[in-house]
C-alpha angles and dihedrals in degrees: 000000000000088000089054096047091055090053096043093053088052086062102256116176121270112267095040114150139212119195128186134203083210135316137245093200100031103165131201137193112307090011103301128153118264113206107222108169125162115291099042119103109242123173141133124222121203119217130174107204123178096246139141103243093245083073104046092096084073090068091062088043090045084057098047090042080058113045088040083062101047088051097052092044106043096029098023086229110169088244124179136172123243120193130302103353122334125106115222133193122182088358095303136112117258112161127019134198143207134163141181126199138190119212129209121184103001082302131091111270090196136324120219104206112197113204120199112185130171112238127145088352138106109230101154091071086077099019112037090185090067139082138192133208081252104057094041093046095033096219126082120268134223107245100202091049082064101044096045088051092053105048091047084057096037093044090049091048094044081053093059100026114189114185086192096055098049079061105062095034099056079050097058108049091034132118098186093076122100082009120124103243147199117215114201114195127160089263110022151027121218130193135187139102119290112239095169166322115278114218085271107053095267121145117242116219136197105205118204092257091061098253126120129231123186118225123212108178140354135086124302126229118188109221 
């Protein structure tokens, strides 16, 4: 993702991609570490939609909605979305994301999307939450096969991008959805069961006193 940045704020072209063997300082959401050992698919597209930049979470969405899909039809992996932007599949993580933007004029200047997906690793030896390709079909995958797939359909997508779309999509392939949550931030947690995405990507909460409350970033616990 540094390397990315670097090329996107020397003006490369939309649809530019990073791609990494592993990384030393892989980084998740709030800091975390992200494992990134030999055999895992790890890359960062840059895109520059023209977007307002309350609607730049659906690009993350519009990723995750993507490579979900990739991975049920070509693989037929059980493969579900979990706000706001992890792929799961028998309740394990397979595929994270994480993105930075830089904005210029109230629009997104550009968005680098990092995509960490499990591949030929073994994750689960340091994360036993988590799962690979590997470890569900029990075989080794071609990486590039995967990559190459995923950024024909991203890039078409990121052409004709529809906000609603993204929406219903992400709804419809989620299991975060009628589940009770845990939403970790810097500052805050927040609990309640989500009911719903707003148009922009947001979480939408029903807290225990009835009321609702709208999310727009931080990590995502089931109950």
């Amino acid at each position: 993702m540094d390397e990315a940045i670097a090329l996107a704020r020397q003006g490369c072209p939309a649809c530019t991609v990073v791609v990494a063997q592993r990384q030393t300082l892989g980084r998740g959401r709030m800091k975390r570490t992200w494992v990134s050992a030999d055999g895992g698919l790890y890359f960062t597209i840059v895109v520059r939609p023209t977007l307002a930049v309350m609607s730049a979470s659906l690009v993350n969405l519009a990723a995750a909605i993507d490579m979900a899909d990739l991975l049920r039809s070509a693989y037929s992996v059980d493969a579900v979305l979990k706000w706001p932007n992890d792929i799961l599949a028998g309740h394990r993580k397979l595929c994270g994301i994480l993105s930075q933007m830089e904005i210029e004029g109230g629009q997104v200047a550009y968005i680098s999307i990092g995509i960490g997906l499990n591949v030929n690793n073994a994750p689960q030896k340091k994360e036993p939450a988590a799962t690979s390709l590997r470890a569900l079909l029990k075989r080794s995958l071609p990486r590039r096969e995967i990559l190459v797939e995923f950024l024909n359909r991203f890039e078409k997508r990121m052409t004709h991008f529809d906000a609603d779309a993204v929406v219903a999509q992400w709804k419809a392939n989620n299991a975060t959805l009628g589940r009770p949550v845990r939403i970790e931030t810097v500052d805050n947690t927040h609990t309640g069961t989500a009911v719903d995405i707003d148009p922009y990507g947001g979480l939408i909460l029903r807290r225990a006193d009835g009321t609702l409350q709208t999310i727009t970033h931080g990590d995502c616990f089931y109950q």
